[in-house]
TORLUMRO-975790 format. One line per 3 residues: number of its first residue (from 1); for each residue x, y, z of N, C-alpha, C. Coordinates in Angstrom, 2 decimals, always signed. Layout:
# TORLUMRO-975790
NUM = X:Y:Z:X:Y:Z:X:Y:Z ~ ...
This chain:
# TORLUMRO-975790
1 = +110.76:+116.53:+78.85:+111.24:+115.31:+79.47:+112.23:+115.69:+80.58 ~ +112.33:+114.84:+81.83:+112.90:+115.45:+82.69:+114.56:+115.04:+82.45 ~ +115.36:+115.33:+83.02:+117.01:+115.12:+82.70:+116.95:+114.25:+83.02
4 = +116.55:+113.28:+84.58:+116.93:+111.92:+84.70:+116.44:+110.96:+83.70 ~ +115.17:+111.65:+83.23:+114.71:+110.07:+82.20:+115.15:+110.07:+80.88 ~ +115.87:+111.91:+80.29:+116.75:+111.86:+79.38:+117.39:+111.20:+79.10
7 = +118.36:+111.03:+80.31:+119.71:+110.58:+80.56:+119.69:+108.93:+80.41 ~ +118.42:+108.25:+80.92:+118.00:+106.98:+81.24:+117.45:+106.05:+79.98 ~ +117.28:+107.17:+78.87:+116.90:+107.31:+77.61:+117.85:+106.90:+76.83
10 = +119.01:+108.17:+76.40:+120.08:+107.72:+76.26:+120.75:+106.75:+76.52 ~ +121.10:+106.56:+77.79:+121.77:+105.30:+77.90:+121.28:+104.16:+77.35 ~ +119.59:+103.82:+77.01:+119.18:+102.60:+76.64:+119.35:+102.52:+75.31
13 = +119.07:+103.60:+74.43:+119.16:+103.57:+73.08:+121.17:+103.65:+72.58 ~ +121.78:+103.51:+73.78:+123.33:+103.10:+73.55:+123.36:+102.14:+73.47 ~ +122.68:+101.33:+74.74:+122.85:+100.03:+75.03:+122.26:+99.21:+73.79
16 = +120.82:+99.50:+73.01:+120.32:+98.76:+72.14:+121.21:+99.08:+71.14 ~ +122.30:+100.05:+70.52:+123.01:+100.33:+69.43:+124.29:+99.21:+69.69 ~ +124.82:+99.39:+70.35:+125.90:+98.17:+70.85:+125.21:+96.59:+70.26
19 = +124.12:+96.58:+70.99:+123.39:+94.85:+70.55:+123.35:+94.74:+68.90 ~ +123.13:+95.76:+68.23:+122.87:+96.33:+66.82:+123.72:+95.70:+66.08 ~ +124.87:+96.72:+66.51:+125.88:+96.58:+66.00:+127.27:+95.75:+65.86
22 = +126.79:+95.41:+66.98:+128.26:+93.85:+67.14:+127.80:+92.59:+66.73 ~ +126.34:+92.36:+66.10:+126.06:+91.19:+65.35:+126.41:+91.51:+64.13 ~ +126.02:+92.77:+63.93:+126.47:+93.28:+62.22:+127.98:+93.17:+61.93
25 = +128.91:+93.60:+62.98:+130.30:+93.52:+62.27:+130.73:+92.53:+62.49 ~ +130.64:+91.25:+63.17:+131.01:+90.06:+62.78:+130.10:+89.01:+62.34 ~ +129.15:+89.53:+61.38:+127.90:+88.76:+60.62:+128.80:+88.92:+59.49
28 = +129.63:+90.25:+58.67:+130.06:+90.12:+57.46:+131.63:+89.92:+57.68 ~ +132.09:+89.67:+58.69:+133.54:+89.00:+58.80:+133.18:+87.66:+58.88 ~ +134.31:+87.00:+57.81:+134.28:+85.70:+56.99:+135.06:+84.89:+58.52
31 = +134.28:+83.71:+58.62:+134.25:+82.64:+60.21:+135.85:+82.62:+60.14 ~ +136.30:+82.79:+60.97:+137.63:+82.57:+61.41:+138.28:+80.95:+61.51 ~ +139.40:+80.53:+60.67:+139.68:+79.21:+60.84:+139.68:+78.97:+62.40
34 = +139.67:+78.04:+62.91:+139.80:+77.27:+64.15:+141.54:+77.09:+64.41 ~ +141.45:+77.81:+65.88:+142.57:+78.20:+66.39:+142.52:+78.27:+68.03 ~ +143.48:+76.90:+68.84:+143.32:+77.16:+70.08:+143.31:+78.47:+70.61
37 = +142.30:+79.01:+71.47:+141.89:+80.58:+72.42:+142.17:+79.58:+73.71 ~ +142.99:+80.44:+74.41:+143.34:+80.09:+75.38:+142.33:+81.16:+76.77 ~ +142.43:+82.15:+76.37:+141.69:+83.14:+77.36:+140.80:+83.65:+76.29
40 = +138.89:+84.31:+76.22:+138.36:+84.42:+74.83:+138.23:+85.89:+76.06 ~ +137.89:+86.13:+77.03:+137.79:+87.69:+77.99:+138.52:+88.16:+77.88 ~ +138.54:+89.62:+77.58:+139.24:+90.78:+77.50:+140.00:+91.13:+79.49
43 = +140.81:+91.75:+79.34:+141.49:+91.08:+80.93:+140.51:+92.40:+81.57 ~ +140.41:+92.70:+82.41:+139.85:+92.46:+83.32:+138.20:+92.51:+83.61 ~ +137.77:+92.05:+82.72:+135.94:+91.57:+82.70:+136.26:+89.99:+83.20
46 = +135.34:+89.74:+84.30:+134.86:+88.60:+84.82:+134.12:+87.34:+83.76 ~ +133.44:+88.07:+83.00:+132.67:+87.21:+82.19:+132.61:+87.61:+80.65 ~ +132.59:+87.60:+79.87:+131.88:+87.84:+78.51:+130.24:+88.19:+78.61
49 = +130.08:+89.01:+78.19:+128.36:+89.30:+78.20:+128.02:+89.94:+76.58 ~ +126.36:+88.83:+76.30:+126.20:+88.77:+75.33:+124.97:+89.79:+75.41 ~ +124.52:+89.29:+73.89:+123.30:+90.47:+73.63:+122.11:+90.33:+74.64
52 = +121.70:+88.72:+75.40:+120.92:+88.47:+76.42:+120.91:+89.87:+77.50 ~ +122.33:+89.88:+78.33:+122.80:+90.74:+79.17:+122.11:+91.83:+78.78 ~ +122.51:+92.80:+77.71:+122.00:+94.31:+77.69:+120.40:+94.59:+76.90
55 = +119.83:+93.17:+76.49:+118.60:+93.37:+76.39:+117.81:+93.10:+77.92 ~ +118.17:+92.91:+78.37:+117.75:+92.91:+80.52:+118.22:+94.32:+80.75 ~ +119.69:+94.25:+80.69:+119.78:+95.91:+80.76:+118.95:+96.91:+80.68
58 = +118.47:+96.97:+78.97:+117.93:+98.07:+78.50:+116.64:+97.98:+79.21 ~ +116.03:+96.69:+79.17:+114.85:+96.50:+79.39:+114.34:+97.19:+80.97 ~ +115.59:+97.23:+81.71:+115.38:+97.07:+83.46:+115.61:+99.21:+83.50
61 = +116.19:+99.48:+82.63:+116.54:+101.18:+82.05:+115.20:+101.82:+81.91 ~ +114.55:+101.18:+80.76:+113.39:+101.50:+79.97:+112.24:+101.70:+81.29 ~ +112.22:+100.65:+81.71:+111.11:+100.42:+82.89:+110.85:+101.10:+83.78
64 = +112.06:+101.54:+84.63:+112.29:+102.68:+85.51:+113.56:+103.20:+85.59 ~ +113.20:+104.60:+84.64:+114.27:+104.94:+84.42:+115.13:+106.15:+85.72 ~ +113.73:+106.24:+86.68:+114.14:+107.16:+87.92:+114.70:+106.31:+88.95
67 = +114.72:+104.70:+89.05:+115.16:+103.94:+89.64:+116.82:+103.60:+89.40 ~ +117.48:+104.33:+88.19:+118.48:+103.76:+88.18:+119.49:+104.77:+88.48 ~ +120.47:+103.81:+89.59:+121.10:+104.28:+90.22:+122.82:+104.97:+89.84
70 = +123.84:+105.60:+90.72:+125.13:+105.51:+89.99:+125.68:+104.03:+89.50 ~ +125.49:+103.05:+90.71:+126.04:+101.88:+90.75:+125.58:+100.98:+89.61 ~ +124.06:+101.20:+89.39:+123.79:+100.33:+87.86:+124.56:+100.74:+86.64
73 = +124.67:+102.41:+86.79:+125.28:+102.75:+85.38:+126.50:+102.47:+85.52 ~ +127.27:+102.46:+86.55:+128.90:+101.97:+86.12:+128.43:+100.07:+85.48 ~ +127.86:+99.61:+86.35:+127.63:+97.97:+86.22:+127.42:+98.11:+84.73
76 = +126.49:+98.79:+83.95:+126.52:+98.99:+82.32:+127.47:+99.51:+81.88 ~ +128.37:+100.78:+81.73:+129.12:+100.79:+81.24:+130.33:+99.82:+81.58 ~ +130.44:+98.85:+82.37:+131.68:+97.84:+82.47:+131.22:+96.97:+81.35
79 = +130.05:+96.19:+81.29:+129.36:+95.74:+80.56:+129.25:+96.17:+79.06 ~ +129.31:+97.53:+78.48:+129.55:+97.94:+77.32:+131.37:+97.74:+76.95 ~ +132.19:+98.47:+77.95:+133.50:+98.06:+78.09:+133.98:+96.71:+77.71
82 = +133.02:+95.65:+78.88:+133.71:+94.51:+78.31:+133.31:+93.89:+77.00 ~ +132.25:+94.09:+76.87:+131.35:+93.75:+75.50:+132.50:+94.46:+73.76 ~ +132.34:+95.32:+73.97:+133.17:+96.35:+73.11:+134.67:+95.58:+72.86
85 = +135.68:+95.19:+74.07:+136.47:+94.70:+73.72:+136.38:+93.34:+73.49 ~ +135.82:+92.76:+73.85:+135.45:+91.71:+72.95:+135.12:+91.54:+71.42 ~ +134.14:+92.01:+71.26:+134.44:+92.51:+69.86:+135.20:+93.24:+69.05
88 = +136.09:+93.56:+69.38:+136.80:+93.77:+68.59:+137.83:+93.15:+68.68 ~ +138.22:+91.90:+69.82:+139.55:+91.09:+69.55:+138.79:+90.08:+68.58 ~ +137.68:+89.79:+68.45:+136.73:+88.39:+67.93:+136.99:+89.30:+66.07
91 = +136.99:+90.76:+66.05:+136.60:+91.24:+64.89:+138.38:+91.16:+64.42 ~ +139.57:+91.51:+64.82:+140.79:+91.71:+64.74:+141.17:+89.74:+64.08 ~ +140.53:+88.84:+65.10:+140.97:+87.69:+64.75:+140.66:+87.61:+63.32
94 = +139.34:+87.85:+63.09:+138.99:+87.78:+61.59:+139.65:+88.07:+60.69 ~ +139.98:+89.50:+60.83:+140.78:+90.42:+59.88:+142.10:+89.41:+59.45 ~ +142.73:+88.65:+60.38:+144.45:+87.79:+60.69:+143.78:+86.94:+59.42
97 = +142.54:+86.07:+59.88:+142.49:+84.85:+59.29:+142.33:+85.08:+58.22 ~ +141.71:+86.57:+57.91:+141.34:+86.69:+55.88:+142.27:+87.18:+55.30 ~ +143.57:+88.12:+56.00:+144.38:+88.17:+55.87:+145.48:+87.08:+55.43
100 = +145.39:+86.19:+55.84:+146.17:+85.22:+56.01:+146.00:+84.06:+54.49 ~ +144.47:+84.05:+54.72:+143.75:+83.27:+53.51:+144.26:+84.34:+52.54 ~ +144.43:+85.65:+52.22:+144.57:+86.23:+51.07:+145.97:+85.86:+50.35
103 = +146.75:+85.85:+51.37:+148.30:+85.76:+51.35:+148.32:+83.99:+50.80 ~ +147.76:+83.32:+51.21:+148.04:+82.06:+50.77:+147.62:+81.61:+48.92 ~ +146.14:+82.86:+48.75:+145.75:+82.39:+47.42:+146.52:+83.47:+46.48
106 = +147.28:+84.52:+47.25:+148.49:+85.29:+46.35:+149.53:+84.58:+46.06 ~ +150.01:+83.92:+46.70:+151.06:+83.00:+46.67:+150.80:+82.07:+45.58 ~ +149.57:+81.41:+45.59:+149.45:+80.12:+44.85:+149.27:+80.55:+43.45
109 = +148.74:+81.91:+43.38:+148.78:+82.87:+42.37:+149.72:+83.14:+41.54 ~ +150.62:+83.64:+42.01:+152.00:+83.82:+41.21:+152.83:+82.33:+41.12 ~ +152.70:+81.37:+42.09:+153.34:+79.79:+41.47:+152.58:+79.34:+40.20
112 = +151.30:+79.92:+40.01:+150.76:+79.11:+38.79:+150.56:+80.04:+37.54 ~ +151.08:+81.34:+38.00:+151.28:+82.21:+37.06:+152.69:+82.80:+36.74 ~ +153.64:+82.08:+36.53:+155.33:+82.70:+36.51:+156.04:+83.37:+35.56
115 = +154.84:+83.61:+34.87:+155.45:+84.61:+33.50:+154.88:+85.90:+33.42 ~ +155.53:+87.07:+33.32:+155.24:+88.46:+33.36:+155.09:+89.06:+32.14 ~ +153.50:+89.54:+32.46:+153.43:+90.12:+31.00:+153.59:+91.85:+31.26
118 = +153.22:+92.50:+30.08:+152.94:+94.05:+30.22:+151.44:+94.74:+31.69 ~ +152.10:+95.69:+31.82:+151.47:+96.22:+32.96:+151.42:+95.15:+34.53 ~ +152.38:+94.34:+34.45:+152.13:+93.58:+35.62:+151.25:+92.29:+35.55
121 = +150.79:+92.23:+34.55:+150.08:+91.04:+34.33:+150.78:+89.78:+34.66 ~ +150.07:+89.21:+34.89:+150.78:+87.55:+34.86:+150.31:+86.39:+34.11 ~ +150.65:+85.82:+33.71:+150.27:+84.39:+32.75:+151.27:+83.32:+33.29
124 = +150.61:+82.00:+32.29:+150.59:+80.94:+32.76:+151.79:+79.89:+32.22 ~ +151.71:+80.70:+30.66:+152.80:+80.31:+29.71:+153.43:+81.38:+29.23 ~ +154.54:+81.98:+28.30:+155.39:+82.87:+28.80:+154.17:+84.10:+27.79
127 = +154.38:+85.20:+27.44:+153.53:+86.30:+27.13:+153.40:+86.59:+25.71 ~ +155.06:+85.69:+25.01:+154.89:+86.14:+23.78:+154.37:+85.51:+22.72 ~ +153.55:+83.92:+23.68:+152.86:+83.12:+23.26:+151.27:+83.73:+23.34
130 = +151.11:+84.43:+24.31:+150.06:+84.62:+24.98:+149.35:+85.99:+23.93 ~ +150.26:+86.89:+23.77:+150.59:+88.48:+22.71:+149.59:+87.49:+21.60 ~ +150.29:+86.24:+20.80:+150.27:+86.09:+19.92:+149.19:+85.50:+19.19
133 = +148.89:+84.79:+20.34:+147.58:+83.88:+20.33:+146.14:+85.05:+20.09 ~ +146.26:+85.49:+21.15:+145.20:+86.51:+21.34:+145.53:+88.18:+21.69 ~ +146.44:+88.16:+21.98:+146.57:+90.41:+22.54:+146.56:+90.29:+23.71
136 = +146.20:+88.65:+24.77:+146.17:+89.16:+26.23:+144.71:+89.22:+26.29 ~ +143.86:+89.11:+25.24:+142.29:+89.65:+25.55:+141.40:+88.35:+26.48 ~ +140.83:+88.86:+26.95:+140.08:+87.72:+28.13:+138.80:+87.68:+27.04
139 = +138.32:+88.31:+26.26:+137.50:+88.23:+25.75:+137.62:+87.61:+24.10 ~ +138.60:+87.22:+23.93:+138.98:+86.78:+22.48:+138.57:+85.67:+21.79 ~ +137.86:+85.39:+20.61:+137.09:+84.02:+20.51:+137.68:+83.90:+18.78
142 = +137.93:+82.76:+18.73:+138.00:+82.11:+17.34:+137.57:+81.41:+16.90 ~ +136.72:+81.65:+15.32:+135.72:+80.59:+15.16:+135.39:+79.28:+15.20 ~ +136.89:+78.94:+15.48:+137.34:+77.93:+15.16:+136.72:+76.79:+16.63
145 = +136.61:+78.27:+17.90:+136.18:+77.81:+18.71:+136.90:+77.74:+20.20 ~ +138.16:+78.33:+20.17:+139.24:+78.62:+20.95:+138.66:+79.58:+21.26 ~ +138.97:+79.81:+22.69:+138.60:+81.16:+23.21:+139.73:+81.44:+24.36
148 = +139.52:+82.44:+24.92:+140.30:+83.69:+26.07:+142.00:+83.72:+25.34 ~ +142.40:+84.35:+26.38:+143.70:+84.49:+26.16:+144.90:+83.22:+25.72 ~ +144.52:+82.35:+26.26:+145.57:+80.94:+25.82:+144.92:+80.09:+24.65
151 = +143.71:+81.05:+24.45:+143.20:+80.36:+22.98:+142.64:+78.69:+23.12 ~ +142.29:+78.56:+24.27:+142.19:+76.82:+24.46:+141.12:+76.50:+23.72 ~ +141.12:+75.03:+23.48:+139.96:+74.57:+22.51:+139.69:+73.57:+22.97
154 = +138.33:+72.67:+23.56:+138.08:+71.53:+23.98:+138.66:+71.14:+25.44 ~ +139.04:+72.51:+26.22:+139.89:+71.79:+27.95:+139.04:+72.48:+28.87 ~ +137.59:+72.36:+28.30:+136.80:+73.12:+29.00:+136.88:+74.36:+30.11
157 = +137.91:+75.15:+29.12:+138.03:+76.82:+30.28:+136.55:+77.34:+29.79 ~ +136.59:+78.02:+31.05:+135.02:+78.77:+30.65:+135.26:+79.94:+30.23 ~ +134.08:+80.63:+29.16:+134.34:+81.47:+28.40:+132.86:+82.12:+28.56
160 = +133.00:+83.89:+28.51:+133.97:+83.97:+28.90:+134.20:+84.46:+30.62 ~ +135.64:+84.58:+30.48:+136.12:+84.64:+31.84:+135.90:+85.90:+32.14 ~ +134.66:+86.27:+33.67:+134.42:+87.63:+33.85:+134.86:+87.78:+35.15
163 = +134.95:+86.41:+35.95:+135.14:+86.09:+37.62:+136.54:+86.13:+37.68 ~ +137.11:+85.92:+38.98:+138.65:+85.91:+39.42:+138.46:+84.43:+39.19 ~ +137.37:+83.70:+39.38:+137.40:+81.72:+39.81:+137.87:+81.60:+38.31
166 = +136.85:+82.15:+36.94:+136.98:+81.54:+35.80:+138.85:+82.23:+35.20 ~ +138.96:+83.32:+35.54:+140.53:+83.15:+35.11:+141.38:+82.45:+35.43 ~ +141.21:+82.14:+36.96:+142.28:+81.09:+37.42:+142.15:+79.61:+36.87
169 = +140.76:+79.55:+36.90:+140.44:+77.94:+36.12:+141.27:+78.12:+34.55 ~ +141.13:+79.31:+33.89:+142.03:+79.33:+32.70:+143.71:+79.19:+32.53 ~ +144.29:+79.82:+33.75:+145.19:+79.34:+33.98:+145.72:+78.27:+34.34
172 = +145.07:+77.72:+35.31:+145.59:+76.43:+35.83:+145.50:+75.44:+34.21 ~ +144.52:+75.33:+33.82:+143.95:+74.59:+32.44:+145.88:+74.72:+31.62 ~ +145.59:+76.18:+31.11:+146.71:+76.68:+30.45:+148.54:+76.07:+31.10
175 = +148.03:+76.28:+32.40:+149.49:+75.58:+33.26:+149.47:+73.90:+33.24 ~ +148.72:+73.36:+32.98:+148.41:+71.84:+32.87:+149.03:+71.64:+31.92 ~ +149.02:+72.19:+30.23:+148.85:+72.34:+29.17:+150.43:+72.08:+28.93
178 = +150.70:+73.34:+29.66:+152.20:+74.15:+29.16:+153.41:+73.26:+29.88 ~ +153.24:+72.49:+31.06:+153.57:+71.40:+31.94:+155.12:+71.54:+31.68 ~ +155.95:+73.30:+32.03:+157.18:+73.57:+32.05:+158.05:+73.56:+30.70
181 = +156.93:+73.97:+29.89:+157.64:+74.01:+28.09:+157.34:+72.88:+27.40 ~ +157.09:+71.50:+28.13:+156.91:+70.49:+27.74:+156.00:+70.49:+26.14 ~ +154.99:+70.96:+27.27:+153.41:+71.22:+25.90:+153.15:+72.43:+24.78
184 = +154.75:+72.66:+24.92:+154.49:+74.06:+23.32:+153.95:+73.88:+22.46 ~ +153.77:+72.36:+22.03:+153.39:+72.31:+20.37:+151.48:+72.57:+21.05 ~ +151.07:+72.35:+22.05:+149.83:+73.14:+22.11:+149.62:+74.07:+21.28
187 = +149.97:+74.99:+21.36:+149.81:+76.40:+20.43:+150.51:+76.51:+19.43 ~ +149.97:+77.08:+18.47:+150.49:+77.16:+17.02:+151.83:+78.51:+17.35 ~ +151.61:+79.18:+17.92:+152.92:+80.34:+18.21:+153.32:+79.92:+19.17
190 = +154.43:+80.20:+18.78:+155.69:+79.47:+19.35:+156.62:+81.03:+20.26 ~ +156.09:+82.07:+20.72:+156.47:+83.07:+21.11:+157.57:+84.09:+20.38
């Protein structure tokens, strides 16, 4: 193969890896809440250019690849440049917003969980209710028909709890229950 159509080669199978790959990394970044963008171009690209752009690209590469000049390949690599930073301020926003969402359901986390058990654990009502009832076991069942750790019976926690959704549903249940000491006589141990 001669060097120019090497070279003309290369560059297209860059250009098709770019199209590849910047649907893939913000296909599995979770949609970003809605947030005025005031400027969405990376500064100094004229336009945003999408996957349309470098499938013409590649396509106009592929075709004649002895036809292409210095001036096309800078025009593509500005085009990969601007493309590139774009994605990754569109991929960075993401990161803020799941970031952000994590921090909010940590938070709501420890308000509905304010009692510290062993190893860092947290519960809903204080631990030595929790010890007593069951060991702390997520898996604990009594014939009676009580199950997980707060031992509930009839407040429809789901059992058993294998998800992060079904523990928190056990807690919150358990924090309903416990309604600031109010609801001790719930449980037969009294801590």
């Amino acid at each position: 193969m001669r060097p120019h159509r090497l070279r003309a080669v290369l560059l297209a199978t860059a250009i098709i890896s770019i199209i590849i790959a910047a649907p893939a990394q913000s296909a599995n970044a979770p949609a970003p809440q809605q947030s005025p963008v005031v400027n969405t171009r990376p500064a100094g690209c004229s336009k945003t250019y999408t996957i349309k752009h470098f499938r013409r690209a590649a396509r106009s590469v592929y075709r004649s690849p002895s036809k292409v000049t210095r001036a096309d390949k800078k025009k593509i690599k500005k085009k990969i440049h601007c493309a590139r930073k774009a994605a990754s301020k569109k991929i960075m926003r993401a990161k803020v917003a799941r970031w952000k969402r994590w921090r909010i359901s940590r938070e709501r986390y420890w308000q509905l969980t304010p009692y510290l058990g062993p190893h860092g654990s947290r519960w809903a009502i204080p631990w030595g209710i929790v010890r007593c009832e069951s060991g702390g076991s997520w898996s604990a069942y009594n014939p009676s028909g009580a199950s997980g750790p707060y031992q509930l019976l009839g407040h429809g926690a789901p059992f058993p709890a294998d998800t992060r959704a079904e523990r928190m549903a056990n807690h919150r249940i358990a924090a309903r229950l416990w309604n600031g000491g109010r609801g001790r006589s719930a449980w037969v141990c009294k801590g």
